[in-house]
C-alpha positions as CSV (number, residue, x, y, z in Angstrom):
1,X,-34.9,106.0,198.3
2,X,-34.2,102.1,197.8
3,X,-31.7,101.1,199.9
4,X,-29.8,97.8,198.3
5,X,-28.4,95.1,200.8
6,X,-24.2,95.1,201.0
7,X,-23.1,92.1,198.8
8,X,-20.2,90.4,199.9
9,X,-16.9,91.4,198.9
10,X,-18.9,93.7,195.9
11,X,-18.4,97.3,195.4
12,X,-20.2,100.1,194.2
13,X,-19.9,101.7,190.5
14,X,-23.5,102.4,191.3
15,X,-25.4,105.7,192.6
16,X,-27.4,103.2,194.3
17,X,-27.7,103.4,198.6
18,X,-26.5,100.6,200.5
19,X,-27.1,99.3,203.9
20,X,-23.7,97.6,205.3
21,X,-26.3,96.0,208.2
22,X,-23.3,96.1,210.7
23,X,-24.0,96.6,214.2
24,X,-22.1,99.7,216.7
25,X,-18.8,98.6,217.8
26,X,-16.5,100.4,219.9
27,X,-14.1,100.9,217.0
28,X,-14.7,101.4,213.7
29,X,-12.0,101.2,210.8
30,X,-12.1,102.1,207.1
31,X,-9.9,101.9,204.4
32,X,-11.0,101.3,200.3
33,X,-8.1,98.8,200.5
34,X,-9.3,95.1,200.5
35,X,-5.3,94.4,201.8
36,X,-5.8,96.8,205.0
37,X,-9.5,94.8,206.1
38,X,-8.5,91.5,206.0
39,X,-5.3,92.2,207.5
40,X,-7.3,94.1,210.5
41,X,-9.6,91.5,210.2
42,X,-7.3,88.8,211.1
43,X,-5.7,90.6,213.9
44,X,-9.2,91.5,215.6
45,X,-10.0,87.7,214.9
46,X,-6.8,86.5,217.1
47,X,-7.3,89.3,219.4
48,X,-10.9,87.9,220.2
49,X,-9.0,84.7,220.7
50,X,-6.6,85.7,223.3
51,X,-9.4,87.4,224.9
52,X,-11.6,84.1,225.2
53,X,-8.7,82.9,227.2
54,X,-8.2,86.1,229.8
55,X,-10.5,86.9,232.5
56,X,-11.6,90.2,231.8
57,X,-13.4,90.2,227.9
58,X,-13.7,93.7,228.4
59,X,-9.7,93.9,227.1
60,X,-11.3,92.8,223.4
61,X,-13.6,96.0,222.4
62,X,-15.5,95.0,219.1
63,X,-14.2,96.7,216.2
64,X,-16.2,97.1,212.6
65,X,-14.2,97.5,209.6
66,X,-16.1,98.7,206.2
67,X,-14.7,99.5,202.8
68,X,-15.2,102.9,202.1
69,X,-16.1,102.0,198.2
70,X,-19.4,100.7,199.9
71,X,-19.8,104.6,201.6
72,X,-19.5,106.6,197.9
73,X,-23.4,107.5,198.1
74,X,-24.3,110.3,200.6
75,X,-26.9,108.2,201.6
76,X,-24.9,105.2,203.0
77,X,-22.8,107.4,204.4
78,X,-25.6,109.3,205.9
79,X,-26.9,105.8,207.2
80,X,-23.5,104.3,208.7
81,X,-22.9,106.9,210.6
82,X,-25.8,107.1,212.2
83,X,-26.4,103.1,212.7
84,X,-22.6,102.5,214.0
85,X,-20.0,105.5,213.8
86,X,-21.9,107.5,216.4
87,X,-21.9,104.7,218.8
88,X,-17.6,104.3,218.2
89,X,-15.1,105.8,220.9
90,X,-12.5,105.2,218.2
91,X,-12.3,106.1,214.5
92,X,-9.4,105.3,211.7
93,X,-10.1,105.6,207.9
94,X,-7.3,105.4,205.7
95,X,-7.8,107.0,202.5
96,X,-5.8,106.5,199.8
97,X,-6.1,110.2,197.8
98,X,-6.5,112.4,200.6
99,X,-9.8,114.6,201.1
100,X,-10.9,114.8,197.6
101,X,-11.2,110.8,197.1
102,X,-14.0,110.8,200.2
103,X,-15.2,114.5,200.4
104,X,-18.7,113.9,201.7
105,X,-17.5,111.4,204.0
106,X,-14.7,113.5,205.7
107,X,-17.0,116.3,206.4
108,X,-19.9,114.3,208.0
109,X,-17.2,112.1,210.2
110,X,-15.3,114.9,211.6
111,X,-19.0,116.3,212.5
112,X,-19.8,113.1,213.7
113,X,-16.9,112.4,216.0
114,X,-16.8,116.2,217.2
115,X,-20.8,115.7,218.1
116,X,-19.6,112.2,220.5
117,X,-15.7,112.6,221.5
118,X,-14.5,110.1,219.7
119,X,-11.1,109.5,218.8
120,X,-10.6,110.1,215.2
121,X,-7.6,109.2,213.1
122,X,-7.5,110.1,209.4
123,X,-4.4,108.7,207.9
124,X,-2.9,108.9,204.6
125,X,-3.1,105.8,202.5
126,X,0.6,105.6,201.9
127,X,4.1,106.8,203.2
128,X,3.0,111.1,202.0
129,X,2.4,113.0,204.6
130,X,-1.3,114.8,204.7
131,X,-1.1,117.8,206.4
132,X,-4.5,118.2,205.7
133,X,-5.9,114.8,206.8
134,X,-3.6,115.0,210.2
135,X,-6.0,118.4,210.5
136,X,-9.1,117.0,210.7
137,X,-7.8,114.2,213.1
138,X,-8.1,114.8,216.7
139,X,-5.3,112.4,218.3
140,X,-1.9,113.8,219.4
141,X,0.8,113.8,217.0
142,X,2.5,110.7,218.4
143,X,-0.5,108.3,218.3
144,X,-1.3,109.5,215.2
145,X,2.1,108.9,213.4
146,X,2.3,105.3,215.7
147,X,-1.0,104.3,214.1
148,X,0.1,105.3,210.5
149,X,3.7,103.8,211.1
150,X,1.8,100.3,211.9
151,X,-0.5,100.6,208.7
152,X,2.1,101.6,206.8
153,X,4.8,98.7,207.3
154,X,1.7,96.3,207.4
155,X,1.8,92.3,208.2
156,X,0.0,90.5,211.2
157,X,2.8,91.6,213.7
158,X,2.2,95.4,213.1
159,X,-1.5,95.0,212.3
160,X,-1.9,92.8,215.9
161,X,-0.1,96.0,217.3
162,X,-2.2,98.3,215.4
163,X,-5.5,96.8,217.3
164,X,-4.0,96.5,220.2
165,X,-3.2,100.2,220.0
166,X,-6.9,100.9,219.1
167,X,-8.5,98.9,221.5
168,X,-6.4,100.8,224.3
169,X,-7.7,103.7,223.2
170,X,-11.5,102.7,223.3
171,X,-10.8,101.6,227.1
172,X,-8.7,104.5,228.1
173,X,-10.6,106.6,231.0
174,X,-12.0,110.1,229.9
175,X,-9.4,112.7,229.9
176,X,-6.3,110.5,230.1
177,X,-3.8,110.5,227.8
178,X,-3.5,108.4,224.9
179,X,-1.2,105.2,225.9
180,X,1.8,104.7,224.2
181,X,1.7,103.1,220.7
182,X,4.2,100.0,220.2
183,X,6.7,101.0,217.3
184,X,6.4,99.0,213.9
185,X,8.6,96.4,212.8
186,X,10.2,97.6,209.1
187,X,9.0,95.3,205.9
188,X,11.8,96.3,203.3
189,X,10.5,98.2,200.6
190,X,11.7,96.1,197.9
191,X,12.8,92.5,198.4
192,X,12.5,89.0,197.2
193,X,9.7,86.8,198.6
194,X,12.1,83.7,199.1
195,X,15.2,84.9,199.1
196,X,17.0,81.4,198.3
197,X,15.1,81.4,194.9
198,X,17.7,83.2,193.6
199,X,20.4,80.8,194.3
200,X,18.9,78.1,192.5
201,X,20.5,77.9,189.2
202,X,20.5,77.0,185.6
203,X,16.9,77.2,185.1
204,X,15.9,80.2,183.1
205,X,14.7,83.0,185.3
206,X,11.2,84.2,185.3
207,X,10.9,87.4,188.0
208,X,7.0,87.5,189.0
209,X,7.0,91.7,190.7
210,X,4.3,92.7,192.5
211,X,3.1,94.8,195.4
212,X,4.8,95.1,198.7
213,X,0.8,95.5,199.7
214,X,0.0,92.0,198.9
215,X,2.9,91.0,201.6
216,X,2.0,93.1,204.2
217,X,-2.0,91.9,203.4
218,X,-0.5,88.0,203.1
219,X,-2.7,87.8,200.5
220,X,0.2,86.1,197.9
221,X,-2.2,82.8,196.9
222,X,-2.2,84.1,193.3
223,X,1.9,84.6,193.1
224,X,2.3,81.6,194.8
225,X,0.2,79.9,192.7
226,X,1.9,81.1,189.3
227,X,5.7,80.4,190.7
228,X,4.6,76.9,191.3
229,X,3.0,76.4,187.6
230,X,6.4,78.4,186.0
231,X,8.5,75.6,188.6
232,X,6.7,73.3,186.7
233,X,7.6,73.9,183.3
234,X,11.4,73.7,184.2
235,X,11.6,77.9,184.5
236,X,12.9,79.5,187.7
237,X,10.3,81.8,189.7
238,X,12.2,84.8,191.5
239,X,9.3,86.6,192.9
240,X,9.5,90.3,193.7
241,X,7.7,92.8,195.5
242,X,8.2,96.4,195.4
243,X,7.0,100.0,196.8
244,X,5.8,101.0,192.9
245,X,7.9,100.9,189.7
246,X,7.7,104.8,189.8
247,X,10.0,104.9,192.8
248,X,13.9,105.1,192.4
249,X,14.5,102.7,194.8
250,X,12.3,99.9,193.6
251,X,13.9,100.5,190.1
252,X,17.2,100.0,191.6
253,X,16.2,96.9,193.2
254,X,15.0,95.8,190.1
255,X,18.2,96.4,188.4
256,X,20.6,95.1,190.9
257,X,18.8,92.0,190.8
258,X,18.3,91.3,187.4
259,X,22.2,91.7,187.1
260,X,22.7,89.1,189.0
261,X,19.6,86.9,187.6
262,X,19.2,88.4,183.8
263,X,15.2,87.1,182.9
264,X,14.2,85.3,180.1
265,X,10.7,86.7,180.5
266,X,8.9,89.4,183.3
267,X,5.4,88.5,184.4
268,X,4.3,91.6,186.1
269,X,1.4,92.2,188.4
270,X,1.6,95.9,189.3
271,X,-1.0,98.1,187.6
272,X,-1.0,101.4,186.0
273,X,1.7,102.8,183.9
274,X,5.4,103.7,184.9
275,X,6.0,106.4,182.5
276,X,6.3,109.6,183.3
277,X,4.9,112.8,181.2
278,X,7.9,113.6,178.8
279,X,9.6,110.8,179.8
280,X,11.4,108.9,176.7
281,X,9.4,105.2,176.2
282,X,12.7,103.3,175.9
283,X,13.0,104.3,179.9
284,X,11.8,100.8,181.0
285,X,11.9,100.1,185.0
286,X,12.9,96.2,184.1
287,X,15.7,97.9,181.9
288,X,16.4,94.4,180.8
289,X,15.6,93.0,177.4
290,X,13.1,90.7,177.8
291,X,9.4,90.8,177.1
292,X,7.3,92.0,180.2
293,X,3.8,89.9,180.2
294,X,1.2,91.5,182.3
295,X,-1.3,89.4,184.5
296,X,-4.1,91.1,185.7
297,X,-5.4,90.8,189.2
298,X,-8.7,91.2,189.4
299,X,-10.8,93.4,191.5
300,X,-13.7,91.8,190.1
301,X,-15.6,88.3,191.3
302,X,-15.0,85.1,189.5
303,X,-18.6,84.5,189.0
304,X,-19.1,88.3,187.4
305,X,-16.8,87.4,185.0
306,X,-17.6,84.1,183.9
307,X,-21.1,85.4,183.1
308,X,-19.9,88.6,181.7
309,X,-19.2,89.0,177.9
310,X,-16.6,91.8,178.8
311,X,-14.1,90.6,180.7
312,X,-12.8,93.0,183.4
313,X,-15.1,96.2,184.5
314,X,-14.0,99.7,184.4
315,X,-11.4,99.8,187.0
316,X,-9.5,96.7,186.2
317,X,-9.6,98.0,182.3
318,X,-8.3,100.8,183.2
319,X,-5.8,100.2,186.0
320,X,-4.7,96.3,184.9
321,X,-5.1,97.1,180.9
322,X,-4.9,100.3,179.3
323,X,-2.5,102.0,181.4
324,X,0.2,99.1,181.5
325,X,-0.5,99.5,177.0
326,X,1.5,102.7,177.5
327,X,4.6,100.5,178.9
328,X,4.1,98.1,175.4
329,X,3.7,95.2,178.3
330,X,1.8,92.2,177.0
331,X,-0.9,91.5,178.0
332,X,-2.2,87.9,179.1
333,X,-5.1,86.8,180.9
334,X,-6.8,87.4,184.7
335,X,-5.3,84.9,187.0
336,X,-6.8,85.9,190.2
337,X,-10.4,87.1,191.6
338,X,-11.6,88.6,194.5
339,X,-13.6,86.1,196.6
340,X,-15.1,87.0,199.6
341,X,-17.1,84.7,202.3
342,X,-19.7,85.0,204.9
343,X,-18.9,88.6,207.0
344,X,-16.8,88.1,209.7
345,X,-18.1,87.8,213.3
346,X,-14.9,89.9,214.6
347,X,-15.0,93.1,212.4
348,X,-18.7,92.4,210.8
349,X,-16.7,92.8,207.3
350,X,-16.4,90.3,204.4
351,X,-12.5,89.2,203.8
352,X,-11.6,89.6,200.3
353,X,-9.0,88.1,199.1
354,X,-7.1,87.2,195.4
355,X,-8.5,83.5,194.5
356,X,-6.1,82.2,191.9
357,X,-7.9,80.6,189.0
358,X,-5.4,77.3,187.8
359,X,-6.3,77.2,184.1
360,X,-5.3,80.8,183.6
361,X,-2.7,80.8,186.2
362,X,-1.2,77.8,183.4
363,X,-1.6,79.9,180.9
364,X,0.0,82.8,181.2
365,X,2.8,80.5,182.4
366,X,3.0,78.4,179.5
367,X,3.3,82.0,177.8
368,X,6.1,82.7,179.8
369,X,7.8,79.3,179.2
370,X,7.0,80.4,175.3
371,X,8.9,83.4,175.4
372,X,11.7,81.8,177.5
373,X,12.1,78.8,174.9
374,X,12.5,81.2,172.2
375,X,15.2,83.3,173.8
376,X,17.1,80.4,174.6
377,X,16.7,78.4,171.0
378,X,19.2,79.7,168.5
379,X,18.0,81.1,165.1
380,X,18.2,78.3,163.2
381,X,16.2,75.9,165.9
382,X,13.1,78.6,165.8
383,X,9.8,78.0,164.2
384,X,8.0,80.8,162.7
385,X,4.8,81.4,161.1
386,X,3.8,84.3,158.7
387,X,0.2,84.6,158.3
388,X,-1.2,86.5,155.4
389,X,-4.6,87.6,156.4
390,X,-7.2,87.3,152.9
391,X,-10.3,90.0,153.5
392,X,-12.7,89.5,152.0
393,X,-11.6,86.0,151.1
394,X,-10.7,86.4,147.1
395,X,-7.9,85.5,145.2
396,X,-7.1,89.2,144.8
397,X,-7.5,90.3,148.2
398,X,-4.4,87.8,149.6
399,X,-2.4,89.8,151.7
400,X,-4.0,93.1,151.6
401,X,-2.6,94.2,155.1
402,X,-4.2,98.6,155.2
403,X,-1.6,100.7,154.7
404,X,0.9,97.8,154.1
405,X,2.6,96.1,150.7
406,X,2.1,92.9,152.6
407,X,3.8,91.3,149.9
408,X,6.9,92.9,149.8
409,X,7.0,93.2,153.5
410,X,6.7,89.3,154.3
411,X,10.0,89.1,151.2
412,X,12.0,91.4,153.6
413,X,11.1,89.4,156.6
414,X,12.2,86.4,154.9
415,X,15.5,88.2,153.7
416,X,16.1,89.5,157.3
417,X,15.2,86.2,159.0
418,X,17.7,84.1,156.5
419,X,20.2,87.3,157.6
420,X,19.4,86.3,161.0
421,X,20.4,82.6,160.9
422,X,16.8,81.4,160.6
423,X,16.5,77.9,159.0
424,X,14.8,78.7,155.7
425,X,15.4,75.4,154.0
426,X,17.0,74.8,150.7
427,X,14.8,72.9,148.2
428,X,11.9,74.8,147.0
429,X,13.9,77.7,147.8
430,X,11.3,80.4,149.5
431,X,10.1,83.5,147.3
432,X,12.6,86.3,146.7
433,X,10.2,88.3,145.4
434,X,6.7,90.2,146.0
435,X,5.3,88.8,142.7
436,X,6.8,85.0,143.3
437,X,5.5,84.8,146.7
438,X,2.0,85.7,144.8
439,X,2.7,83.1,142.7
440,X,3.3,80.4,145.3
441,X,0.4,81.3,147.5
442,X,-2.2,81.1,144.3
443,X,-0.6,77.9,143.4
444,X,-1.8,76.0,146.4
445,X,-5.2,76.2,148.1
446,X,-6.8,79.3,149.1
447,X,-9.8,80.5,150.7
448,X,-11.6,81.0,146.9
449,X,-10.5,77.6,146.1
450,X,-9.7,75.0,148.4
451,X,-9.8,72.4,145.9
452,X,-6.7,73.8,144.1
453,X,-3.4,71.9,143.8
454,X,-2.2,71.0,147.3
455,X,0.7,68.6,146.6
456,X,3.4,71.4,147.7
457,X,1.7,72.6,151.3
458,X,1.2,70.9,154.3
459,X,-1.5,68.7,155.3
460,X,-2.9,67.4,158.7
461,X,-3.8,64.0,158.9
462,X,-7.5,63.3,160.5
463,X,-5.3,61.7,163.6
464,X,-3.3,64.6,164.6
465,X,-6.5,67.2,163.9
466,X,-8.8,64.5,166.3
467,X,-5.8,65.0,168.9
468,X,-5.7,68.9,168.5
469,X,-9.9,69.1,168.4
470,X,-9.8,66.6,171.6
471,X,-8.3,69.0,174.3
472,X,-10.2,71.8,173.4
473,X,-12.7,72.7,176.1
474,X,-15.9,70.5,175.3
475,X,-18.1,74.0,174.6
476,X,-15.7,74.7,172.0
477,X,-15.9,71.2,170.6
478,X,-19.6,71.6,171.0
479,X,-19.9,74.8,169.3
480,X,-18.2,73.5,166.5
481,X,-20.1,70.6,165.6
482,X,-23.2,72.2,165.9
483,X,-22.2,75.5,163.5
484,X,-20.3,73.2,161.4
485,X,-20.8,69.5,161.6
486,X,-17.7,66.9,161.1
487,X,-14.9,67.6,159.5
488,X,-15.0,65.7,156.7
489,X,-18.1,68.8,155.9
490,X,-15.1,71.1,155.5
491,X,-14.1,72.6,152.1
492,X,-10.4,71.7,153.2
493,X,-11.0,68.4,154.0
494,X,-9.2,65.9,151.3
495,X,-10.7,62.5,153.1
496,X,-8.3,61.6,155.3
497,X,-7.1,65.1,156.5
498,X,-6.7,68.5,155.9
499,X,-4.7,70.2,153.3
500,X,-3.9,73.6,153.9
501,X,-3.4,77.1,152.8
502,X,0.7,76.7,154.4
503,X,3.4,76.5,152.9
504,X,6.9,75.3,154.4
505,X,10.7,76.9,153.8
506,X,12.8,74.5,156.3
507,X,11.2,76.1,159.6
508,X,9.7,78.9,157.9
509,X,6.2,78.8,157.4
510,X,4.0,81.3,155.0
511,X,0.3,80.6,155.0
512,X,-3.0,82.5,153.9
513,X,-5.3,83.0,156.9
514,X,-8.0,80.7,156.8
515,X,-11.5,82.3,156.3
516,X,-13.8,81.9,159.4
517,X,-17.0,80.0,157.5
518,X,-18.1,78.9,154.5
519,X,-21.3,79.5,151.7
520,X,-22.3,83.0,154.1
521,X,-21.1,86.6,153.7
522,X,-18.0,87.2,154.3
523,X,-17.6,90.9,154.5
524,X,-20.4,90.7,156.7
525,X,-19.0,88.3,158.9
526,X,-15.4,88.6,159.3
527,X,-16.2,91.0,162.4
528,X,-19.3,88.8,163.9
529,X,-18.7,88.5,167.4
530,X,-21.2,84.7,167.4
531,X,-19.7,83.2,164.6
532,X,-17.4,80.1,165.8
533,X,-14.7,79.2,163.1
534,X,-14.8,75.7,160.6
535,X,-12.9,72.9,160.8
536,X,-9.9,74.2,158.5
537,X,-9.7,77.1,160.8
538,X,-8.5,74.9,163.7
539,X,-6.6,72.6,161.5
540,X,-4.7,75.6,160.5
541,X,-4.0,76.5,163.7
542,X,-3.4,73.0,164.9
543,X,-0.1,72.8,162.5
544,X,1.0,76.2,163.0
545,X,1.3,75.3,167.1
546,X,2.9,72.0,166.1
547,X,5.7,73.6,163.8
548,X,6.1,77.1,164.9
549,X,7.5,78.5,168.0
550,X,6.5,82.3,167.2
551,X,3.6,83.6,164.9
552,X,3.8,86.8,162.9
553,X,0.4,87.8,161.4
554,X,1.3,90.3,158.6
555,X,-0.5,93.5,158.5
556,X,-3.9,94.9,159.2
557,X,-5.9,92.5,159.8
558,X,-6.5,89.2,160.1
559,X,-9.7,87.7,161.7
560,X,-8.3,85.6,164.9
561,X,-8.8,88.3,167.4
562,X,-12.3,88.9,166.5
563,X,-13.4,85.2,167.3
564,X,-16.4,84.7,169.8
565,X,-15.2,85.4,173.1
566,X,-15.3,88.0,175.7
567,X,-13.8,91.3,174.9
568,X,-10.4,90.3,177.1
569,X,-9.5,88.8,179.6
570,X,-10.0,85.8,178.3
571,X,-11.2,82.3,179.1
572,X,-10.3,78.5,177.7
573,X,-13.5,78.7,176.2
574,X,-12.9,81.8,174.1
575,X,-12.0,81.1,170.7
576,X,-9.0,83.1,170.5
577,X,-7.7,81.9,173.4
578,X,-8.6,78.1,172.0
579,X,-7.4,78.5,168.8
580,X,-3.8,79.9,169.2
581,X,-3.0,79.2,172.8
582,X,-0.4,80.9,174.7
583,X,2.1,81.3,171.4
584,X,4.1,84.4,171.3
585,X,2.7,87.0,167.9
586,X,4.6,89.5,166.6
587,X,1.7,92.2,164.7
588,X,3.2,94.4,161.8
589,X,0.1,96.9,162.3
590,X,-1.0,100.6,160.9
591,X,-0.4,102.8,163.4
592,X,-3.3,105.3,162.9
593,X,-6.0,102.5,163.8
594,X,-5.1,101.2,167.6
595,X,-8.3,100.1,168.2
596,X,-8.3,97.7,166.2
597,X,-4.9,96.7,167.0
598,X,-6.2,96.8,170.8
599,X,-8.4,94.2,170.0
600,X,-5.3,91.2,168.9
601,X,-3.2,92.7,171.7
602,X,-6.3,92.1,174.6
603,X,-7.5,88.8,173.1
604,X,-4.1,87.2,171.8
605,X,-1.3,88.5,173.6
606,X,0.0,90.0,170.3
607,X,2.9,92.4,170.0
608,X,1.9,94.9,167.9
609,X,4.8,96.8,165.8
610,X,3.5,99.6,164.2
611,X,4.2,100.9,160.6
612,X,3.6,104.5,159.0
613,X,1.1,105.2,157.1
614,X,2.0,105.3,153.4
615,X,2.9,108.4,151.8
616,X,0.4,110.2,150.0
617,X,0.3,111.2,146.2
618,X,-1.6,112.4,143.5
619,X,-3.7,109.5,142.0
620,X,-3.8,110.4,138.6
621,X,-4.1,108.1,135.8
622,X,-1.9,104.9,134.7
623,X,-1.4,102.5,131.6
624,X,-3.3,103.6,128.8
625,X,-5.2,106.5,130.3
626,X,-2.4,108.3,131.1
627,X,-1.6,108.4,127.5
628,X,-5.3,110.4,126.7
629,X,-4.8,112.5,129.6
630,X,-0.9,113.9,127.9
């Protein structure tokens, strides 16, 4: 069989065989937790240190660390034991899962260890006790629940203490007993990463929560990173760890402190889903009202995903995406990567750790400040946007959200937003009605007709569009201007500007989605995942960001989330993520079709409120034909 060479930092979703090329050591530790390595990395590292300095380097046994999703195939299993566990006098794998998770493994390393008296821990990968693990182990029970105690509580004290435990036990004479393993310094559960942050005042509050693990690992660049950008914009970071927002405790932390510090906006970092089976979806573990944006810490490499047209692989999309869905948390962009260097010479093991990436880190904090502007801004100082969507682009298709009268749905958000305080303006007065909003739309320009009468909708002049196109990454620009030419080669264009398909009630805006090309076929293009939007489309864009602090897109569906890009995950040169920018969307969607609904909640952060299907009747005839048929 073809054995492949261990890549840094990579893991396996292969059946392929890999070599980890380590060399014996006298102590050998694995975990499938990136945290646990470079944390026992970084103790062996200053262990070897002290050593260099002592007279006997015999007090430093060499230790190997390996992540155990490099050991799924028999085969590399197979091979690392017989290349380096045989050789060990000591033995620790930590396995989060118990048995199940590493069957093969288990079986061959207790064989293994039996075969050369080695020590041999198997400990549970959190705080549940394995009765079944601590079977297979061969240490006595105090070692054994020392060494997990350490893991458990984690950070470089406890980790130094850990190896320091281990490395006693490689040097301990045959038949003596195992020495005494130093007790583990606590790490609250739940806490606050700087405590003092939540003194600081006025500012609104932005909680960042997270894992205790990525404390314990001191691997926080990413949530450092992100508290600085949200200190930035004026917001107030209050980062959070906790145990998991399943556990009662964590919840209470959560609850106690966001009495005392009620958030404007949640960005959460914690994967999977905190619902239960049964459990009613309105029992949130933020229990606050305020929008929970999810930021996605990926397992994946920075350079796998720039090259990748999908975003995140199967773990991360399942862990960091579909599960959190279930929670109705928004979704935002990957802020962090793993990176991994050149193996270590102390454990023979690659560190991984999160690598912050700072354009997305700013975006998902300008969403945050987004969401946090429009909490604090009163009804009347908000901007909003309704977007019509127009498929396929005829005059008698405009707002033809499936399932939806569109129409009459956009009069009652009107009716409820004027209800609300919203600023609708008073001269033109906005539509009361399904058939006068009709009216207005088909008296400006559409999609059809672009040409038609635009002295009542809003324009962009040529300088503010230049200043919009200008920041956009340059391979969007490029892109552009090579589909599409200049703009004055847009159907919108009115030679010194745009005029658009937008229409403006005070700070109230109703527009017709723009199409996404010109003189091609649009039915067969609305879904093209190559096809980079015109012109107009930007300039559309471009004064619905200047004017409106929240978009709603009215029914199923408009075209934005099915720009060129990657599937999620998204980055500044993916055309949703270009177009719209980190504005808050609201999404009045069917709710019998959530895949397509997945696709504006991955790509565009949308909120998606769903609406039933409309009840059925019998067709029957109308008009004139009903008269033949009585």
């Amino acid at each position: 069989m073809h054995l492949l060479a261990a890549q840094p930092g990579a893991l396996s979703d292969n059946d392929e065989a890999i070599d980890l090329e380590q060399s014996p050591g006298a102590i050998v530790f694995l975990s499938a937790a990136d945290t646990d390595l470079a944390l026992i990395t970084a103790a062996q590292e200053a262990r070897l240190a002290d050593a260099a300095h002592a007279t006997v380097a015999a007090e430093a046994p060499s230790l190997r660390a390996a992540n155990l999703m490099q050991l799924q195939h028999p085969m590399s299993v197979d091979l690392y034991l017989e290349r380096v566990v045989r050789h060990a006098r000591v033995v620790v794998v930590r396995l989060l899962g118990g048995k199940a998770y590493w069957s093969y493994g288990v079986e061959q390393l207790v064989a293994a260890c039996q075969r050369s008296g080695a020590a041999l821990a198997l400990l549970p990968g959190d705080d549940r006790p394995d009765a079944e693990l601590r079977g297979w182990s061969n240490l006595d029970a105090a070692t054994y629940d020392g060494l997990w105690a350490l893991l458990g509580q984690g950070g470089a004290v406890n980790a130094r203490a850990f190896v320091d435990a281990l490395g006693a036990l490689a040097t301990r004479n045959p038949g003596n007993p195992a020495p005494a393993v130093r007790t583990a310094e606590a790490l609250p559960e739940n806490g606050l990463l700087d405590p003092s942050a939540a003194t600081i005042p006025d500012a609104p509050v932005v909680p960042l929560v997270f894992y205790r693990a990525l404390v314990q690992a001191g691997d926080l660049a990413p949530v450092q990173a992100l508290a600085q950008a949200l200190s930035a914009r004026g917001l107030r970071p209050l980062p959070i760890f906790l145990k998991s927002l399943k556990d009662a405790g964590s919840r209470a932390f959560l609850a106690e402190t966001f009495a005392e510090a009620p958030p404007s906006a949640i960005i959460n970092f914690t994967a999977f889903s905190a619902a239960k089976p049964g459990q009613a979806s309105d029992d949130s573990p933020f229990g606050v009202d305020a929008p929970v944006i999810q930021a996605v810490l990926s397992g994946g490499s920075l350079e796998a995903w720039r090259e990748g047209t999908q975003g995140l692989g199967p773990r991360d999309l399942a862990m960091n995406v579909v599960l959190p869905e279930v929670d109705g948390r928004i979704l935002s962009r990957a802020v962090s990567f793993k990176s991994a260097g050149d193996p270590s010479p102390a454990t023979e093991c690659a560190v991984v750790r999160h690598q912050p990436l700072s354009d997305r880190i700013d975006w998902v904090a300008a969403l945050a400040e987004s969401w946090a502007r429009l909490r604090a801004l009163s009804p009347a100082e908000r901007g909003v946007a309704l977007v019509l969507a127009n498929y396929p682009n005829k005059d008698s298709r405009i707002a033809n959200g499936v399932g939806l009268d569109a129409p009459a749905s956009t009069i009652g958000l009107l009716q409820a937003l004027a209800g609300a305080g919203y600023d609708l303006g008073e001269a033109p007065a906005a539509p009361t009605s399904p058939e006068a909003l009709m009216q207005l739309l088909l008296s400006g320009p559409t999609n059809r007709d672009p040409a038609r009468d635009a002295s009542t909708t809003i324009r962009l002049s040529e300088a503010d569009y230049r200043a919009f196109f200008d920041q956009l990454p340059a391979t969007v620009r490029t892109a552009v201007e090579d589909r599409w030419g200049e703009p004055a080669q847009d159907p919108f264009w009115d030679g010194a500007g745009f005029h658009l398909a937008l229409h403006r009630f005070g700070k109230v805006l109703i527009g017709i989605q723009p199409q996404r090309g010109y003189h091609l076929d649009i039915e067969g293009t609305y879904h093209d995942p190559d096809l980079v939007p015109p012109h107009g489309y930007l300039a559309f864009y471009a004064a619905v960001r200047a004017q409106a602090h929240a978009v709603i897109h009215v029914g199923k569906h408009g075209n934005l989330e099915w720009l060129p890009g990657k599937a999620l995950a998204l980055s500044e040169g993916c055309f949703p993520d270009a177009v719209l920018g980190p504005v808050p969307q609201l999404y009045p969607f069917i709710v019998n079709d959530p895949g397509e609904g997945s696709q504006a909640k991955r790509r565009t952060a949308a909120v998606v409120v769903d609406h039933l299907t409309p009840p059925l009747t019998r067709a029957g005839l109308h008009g004139d034909l009903s008269a033949l048929e009585a």
